[in-house]
C-alpha positions as CSV (number, residue, x, y, z in Angstrom):
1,X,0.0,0.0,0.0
2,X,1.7,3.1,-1.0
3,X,2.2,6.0,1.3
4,X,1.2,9.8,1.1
5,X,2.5,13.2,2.4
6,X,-0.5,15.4,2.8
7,X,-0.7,18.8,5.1
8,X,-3.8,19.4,7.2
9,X,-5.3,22.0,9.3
10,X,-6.6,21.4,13.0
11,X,-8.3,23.3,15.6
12,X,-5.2,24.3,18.7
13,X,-7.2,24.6,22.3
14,X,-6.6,27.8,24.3
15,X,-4.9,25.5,26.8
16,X,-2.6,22.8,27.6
17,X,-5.1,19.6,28.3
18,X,-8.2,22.2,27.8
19,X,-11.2,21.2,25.9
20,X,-11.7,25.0,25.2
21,X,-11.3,26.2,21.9
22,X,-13.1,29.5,22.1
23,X,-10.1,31.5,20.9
24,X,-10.1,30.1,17.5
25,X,-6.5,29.0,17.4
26,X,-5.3,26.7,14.2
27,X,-2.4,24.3,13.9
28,X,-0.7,22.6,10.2
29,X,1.0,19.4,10.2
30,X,1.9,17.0,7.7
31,X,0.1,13.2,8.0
32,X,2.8,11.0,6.6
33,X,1.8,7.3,6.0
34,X,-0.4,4.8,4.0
35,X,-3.0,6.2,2.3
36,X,-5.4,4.0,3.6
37,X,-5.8,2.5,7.3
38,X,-8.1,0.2,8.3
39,X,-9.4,-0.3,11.8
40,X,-11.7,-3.1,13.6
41,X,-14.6,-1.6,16.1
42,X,-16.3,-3.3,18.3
43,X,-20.1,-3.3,16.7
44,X,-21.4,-2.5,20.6
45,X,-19.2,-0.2,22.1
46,X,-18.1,1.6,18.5
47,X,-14.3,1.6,20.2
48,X,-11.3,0.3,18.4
49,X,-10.5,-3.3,18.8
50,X,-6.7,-4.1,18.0
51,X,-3.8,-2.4,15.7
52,X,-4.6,-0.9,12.8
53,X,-4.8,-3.0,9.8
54,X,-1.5,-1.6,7.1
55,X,-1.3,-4.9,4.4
56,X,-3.7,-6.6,1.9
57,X,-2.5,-9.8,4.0
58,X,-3.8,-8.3,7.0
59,X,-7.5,-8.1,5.8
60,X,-7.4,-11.5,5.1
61,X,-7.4,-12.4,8.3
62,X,-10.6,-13.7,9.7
63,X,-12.9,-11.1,11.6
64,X,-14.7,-11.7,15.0
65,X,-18.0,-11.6,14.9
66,X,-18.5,-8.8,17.1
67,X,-16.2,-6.7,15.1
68,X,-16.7,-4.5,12.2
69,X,-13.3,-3.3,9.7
70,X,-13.6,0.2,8.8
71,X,-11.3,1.5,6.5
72,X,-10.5,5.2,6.1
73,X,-9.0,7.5,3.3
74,X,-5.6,9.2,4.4
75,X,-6.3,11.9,1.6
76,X,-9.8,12.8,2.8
77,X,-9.1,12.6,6.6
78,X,-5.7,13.0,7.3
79,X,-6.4,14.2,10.9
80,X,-7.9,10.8,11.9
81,X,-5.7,9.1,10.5
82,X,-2.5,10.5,12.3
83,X,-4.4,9.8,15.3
84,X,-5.0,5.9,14.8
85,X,-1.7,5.5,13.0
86,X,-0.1,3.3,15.1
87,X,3.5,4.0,13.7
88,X,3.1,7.3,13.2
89,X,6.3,9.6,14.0
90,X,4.3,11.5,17.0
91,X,4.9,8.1,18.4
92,X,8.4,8.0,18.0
93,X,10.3,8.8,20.5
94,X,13.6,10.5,19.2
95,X,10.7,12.9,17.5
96,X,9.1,13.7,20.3
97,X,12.6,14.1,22.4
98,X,13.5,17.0,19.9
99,X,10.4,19.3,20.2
100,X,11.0,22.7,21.8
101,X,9.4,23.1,25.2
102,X,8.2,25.8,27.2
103,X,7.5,26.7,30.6
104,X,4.0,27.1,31.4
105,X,4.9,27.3,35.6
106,X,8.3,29.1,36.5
107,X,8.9,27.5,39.7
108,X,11.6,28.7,42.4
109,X,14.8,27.9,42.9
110,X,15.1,23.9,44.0
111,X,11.6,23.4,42.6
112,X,10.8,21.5,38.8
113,X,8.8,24.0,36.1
114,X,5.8,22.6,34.5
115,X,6.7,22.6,31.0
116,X,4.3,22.3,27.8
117,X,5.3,21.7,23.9
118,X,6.2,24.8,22.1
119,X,3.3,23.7,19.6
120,X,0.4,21.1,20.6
121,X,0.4,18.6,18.1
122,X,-2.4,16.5,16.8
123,X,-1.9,13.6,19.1
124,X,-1.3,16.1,21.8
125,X,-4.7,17.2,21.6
126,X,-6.7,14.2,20.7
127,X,-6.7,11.0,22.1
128,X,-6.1,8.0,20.0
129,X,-6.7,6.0,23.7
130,X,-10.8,6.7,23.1
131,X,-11.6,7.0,19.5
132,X,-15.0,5.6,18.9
133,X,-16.7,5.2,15.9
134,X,-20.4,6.5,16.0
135,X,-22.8,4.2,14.1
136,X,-26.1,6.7,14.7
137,X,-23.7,9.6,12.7
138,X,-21.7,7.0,10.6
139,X,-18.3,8.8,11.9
140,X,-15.6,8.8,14.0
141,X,-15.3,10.5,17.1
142,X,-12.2,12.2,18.1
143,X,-11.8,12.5,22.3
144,X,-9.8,15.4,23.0
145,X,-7.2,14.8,25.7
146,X,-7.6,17.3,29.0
147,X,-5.9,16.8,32.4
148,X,-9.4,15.0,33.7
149,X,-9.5,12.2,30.7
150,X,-5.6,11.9,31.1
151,X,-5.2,11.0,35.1
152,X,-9.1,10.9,36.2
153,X,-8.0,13.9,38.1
154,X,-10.1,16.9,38.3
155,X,-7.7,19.8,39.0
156,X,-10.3,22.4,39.8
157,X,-11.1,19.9,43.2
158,X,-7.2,19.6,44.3
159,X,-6.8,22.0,47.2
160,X,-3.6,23.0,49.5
161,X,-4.9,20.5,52.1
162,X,-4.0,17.8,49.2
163,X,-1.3,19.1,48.5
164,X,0.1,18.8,52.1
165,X,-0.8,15.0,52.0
166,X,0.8,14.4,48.9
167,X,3.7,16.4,50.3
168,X,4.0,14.8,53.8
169,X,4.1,11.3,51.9
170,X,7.0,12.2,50.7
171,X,8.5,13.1,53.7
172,X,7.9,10.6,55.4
173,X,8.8,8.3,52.8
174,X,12.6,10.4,53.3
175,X,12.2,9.1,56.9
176,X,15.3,7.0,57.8
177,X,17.4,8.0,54.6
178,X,19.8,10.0,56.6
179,X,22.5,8.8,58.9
180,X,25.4,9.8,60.3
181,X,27.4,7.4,58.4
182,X,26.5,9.3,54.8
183,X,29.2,11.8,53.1
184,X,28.1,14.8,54.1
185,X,28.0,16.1,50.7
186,X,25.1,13.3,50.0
187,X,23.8,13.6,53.8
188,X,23.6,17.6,52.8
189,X,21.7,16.8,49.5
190,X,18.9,14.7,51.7
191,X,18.8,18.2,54.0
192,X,18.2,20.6,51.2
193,X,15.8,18.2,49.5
194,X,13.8,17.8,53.0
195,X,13.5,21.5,53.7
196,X,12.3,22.3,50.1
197,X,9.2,19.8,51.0
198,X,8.7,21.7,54.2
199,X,9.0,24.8,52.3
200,X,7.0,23.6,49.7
201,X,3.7,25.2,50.6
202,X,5.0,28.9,51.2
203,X,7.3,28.5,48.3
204,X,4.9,27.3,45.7
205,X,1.7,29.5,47.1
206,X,1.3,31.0,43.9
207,X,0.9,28.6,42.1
208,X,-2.6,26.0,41.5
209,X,-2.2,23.2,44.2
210,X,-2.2,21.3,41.1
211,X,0.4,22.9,39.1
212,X,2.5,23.5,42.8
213,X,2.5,19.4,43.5
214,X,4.4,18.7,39.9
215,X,6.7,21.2,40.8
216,X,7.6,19.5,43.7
217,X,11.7,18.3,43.7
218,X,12.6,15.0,43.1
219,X,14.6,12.8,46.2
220,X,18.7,13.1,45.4
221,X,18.5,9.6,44.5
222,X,16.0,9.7,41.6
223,X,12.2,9.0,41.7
224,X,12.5,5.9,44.0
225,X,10.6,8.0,46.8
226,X,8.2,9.8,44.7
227,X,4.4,9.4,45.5
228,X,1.7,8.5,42.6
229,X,-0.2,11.9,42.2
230,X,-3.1,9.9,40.8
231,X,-2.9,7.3,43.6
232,X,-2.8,9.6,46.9
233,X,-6.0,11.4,45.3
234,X,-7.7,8.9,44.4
235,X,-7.8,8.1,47.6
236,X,-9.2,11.6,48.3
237,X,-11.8,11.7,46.4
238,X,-10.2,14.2,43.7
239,X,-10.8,11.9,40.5
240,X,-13.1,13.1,38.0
């Protein structure tokens, strides 16, 4: 099946993860890959079922019952299709490790920013996770990706009293990593790192609980300490 090059335009929300697109923003980017795709949806549900389908061998391969193969025109719907493309480049990781970031949350000395992509590509915005396929309409429906649909999280419910268990977690799980048998150049590292948690609430005030709770610093020793945001507010009652 050959492959095409063809440039499309896409709607840009006003936000990182927003579902707002009030401010009429655009995107362009180039879908690169067969010119046909064809996916198998679950007749019931109308979600994907599987990989998409790139060979003349692989539609010869028997079909569930339950499933329907739908098979799409790259030319005429470019945007879908960069979305269900399984191999394409968004999903590469040497692309996406050369975009140009930048910093949405300019946090303080000691603390992490919270960065976003210079420019929100397609796959950035919609969510090949939850494409469905609407029988009533006879089209597919794109999900667009927000911080709610990503983690289950709403952020407009995490508040500073989260934040503190989130933050106290991670102290505590410091508890015991010091001792007076360290260097002192490590033992001092474990210090400063402790003290920017206890600081953590006047330091990052400004900031969204949210936002302040990714910008907390990671443990000298990489992420073997860190807490699961999604986990801790799960458990109170914070997901969407």
């Amino acid at each position: 099946m050959p492959n095409i090059s063809k440039e499309f335009t896409y709607n840009v929300p006003n936000e990182w993860y927003s579902d707002n697109f009030s401010e009429g923003k655009t995107g362009t980017y180039i879908y690169e890959g067969p010119e046909y795709l064809t996916i198998e949806i679950d007749k019931e549900t109308g979600k994907e079922s599987g990989w998409c389908l790139y060979s003349p061998e692989e539609h010869e391969r028997p079909v569930a019952l339950d499933i329907i193969r739908i098979t799409i025109d790259c030319d005429e719907n470019p945007l879908l299709c960069e979305i269900i493309n399984d191999q394409g480049k968004d999903s590469d990781r040497e692309f996406y490790a050369s975009r140009q970031w930048k910093i949405l949350c300019k946090a303080p000395e000691g603390y992490v920013d919270v960065e976003v992509p210079v420019e929100f590509h397609p796959r950035d915005i919609y969510d090949e996770s939850r494409v469905k396929y609407d029988f009533s309409k006879d089209e597919f429906i794109l999900p667009v990706k927000t911080h709610k649909t990503q983690s289950y999280i709403d952020p407009d419910k995490v508040t500073w009293d989260h934040f503190r268990i989130i933050r106290n977690q991670i102290l505590s799980n410091a508890d015991g990593v010091i001792d007076d048998g360290m260097p002192e150049e490590h033992r001092q590292l474990w210090l400063d790192y402790r003290q920017l948690l206890r600081d953590a609430p006047e330091k990052l005030a400004e900031f969204h609980p949210f936002f302040a709770e990714l910008m907390l610093p990671p443990p000298p020793d990489g992420d073997v300490l860190s807490v699961s945001q999604e986990d801790l507010l799960a458990e109170i009652n914070v997901r969407d």
